[in-house]
C-alpha positions, -999 to +999 in steps of 0.1 A: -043+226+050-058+214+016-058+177+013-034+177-018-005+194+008-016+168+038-010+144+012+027+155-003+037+163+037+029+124+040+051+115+012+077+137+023+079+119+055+080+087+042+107+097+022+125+110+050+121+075+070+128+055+040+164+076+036+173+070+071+155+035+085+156+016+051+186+031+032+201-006+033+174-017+015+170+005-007+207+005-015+210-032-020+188-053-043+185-088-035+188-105-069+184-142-057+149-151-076+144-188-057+112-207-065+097-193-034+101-156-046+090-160-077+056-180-065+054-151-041+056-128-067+031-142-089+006-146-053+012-111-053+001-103-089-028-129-084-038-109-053-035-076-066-057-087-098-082-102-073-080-064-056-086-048-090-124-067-096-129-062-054-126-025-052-138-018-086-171-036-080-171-018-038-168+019-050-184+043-073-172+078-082-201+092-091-203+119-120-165+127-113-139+124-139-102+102-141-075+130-139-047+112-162-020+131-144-035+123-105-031+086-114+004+088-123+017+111-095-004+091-069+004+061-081+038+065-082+040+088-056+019+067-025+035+037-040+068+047-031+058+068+002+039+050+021+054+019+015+089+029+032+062+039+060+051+005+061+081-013+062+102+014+084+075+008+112+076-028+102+116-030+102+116-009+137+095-037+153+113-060+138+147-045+153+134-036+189+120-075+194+150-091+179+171-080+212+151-104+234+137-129+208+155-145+178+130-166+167+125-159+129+084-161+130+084-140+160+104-110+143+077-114+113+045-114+129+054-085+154+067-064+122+034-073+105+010-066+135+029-033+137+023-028+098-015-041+101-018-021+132-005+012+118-022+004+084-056+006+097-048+035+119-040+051+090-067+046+066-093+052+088-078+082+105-067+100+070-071+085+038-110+081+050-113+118+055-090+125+024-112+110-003-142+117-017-174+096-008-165+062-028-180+034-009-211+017-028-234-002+002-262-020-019-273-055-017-258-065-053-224-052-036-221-070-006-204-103-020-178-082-032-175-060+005-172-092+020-142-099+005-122-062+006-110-070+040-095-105+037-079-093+004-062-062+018-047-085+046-036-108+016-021-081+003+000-069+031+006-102+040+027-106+009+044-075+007+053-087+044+068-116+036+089-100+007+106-074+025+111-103+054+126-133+033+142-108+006+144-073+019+126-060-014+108-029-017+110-026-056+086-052-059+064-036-035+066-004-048+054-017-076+023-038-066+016-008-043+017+015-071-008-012-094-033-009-059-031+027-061-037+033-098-069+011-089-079+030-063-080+061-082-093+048-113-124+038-091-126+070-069-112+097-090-103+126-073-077+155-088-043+172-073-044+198-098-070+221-120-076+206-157-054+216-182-075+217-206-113+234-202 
């Protein structure tokens, strides 16, 4: 299988889990903006900015071109997909441990070691072998390597507590989608033959 069809098969079950795991969510928009989402939201943005200088100074995509129309379907495409994923391995943790323990912080951090632990499986078991060679290992990198890690955990750390404290995946999909445009600004890899020679 080509990696553009392992790809849409991914998104296609996301989508399928999102429709029958997070079809409250998705059906009901919490529209209470407290002071603590919106200073979440803006840690978010913050974080996600932070990402953009992080990755874009980590990676190089050699003498490969941006494919306008990847961008947009990826971005849009992963940032919808895999975050129902995410949060539909997060929110089935999150169910199966709240019949023993009702503790509020428990239920988080076993939804977000689930979504950390499946995460990483993830990434280094298919987007890895997905993508084109992108990783730039020189000296006059490493400041910025040092810090991909800790900001990815920042990252899902926030989209963590958003869906926890407000059940919102909008606003993931979203800052998802800005991490994925990044990521295929920096790599640049194509789901479909140019248009135009």
């Amino acid at each position: 299988m080509t990696p553009d069809l392992q790809i849409y098969l991914y998104w296609a079950i996301g989508l399928v889990l999102g429709y029958f795991i997070l079809k409250d969510e998705l059906r009901n928009f919490n529209t209470t903006f407290d002071n603590r989402r919106i200073g979440l939201i803006i840690a978010m943005a913050a974080v996600v900015l932070f990402n953009m200088v992080i990755y874009s100074n980590s990676t190089s995509y050699g003498s490969r071109e941006l494919d306008p129309l990847t961008l947009i379907v990826f971005s849009i495409g992963n940032g919808i997909a895999e975050t129902l994923i995410f949060f539909s391995f997060f929110k089935l943790a999150e169910t199966l441990v709240g019949k023993v323990v009702q503790n509020p912080w428990v239920l988080f951090m076993t939804g977000f070691f689930v979504f950390m632990i499946y995460s990483g499986l993830i990434h280094g078991l298919f987007w890895i072998e997905i993508l084109p060679e992108h990783i730039v290992d020189t000296p006059e990198n490493a400041i910025y390597r040092s810090f991909f890690m800790p900001t990815q955990i920042m990252l899902a750390l926030g989209w963590s507590l958003c869906f926890f404290w407000y059940r919102d995946l909008y606003s993931i999909f979203l800052f998802h989608g800005l991490v994925d445009a990044t990521m295929v600004y920096c790599v640049r890899f194509s789901f479909f033959p140019p248009i135009f020679s």
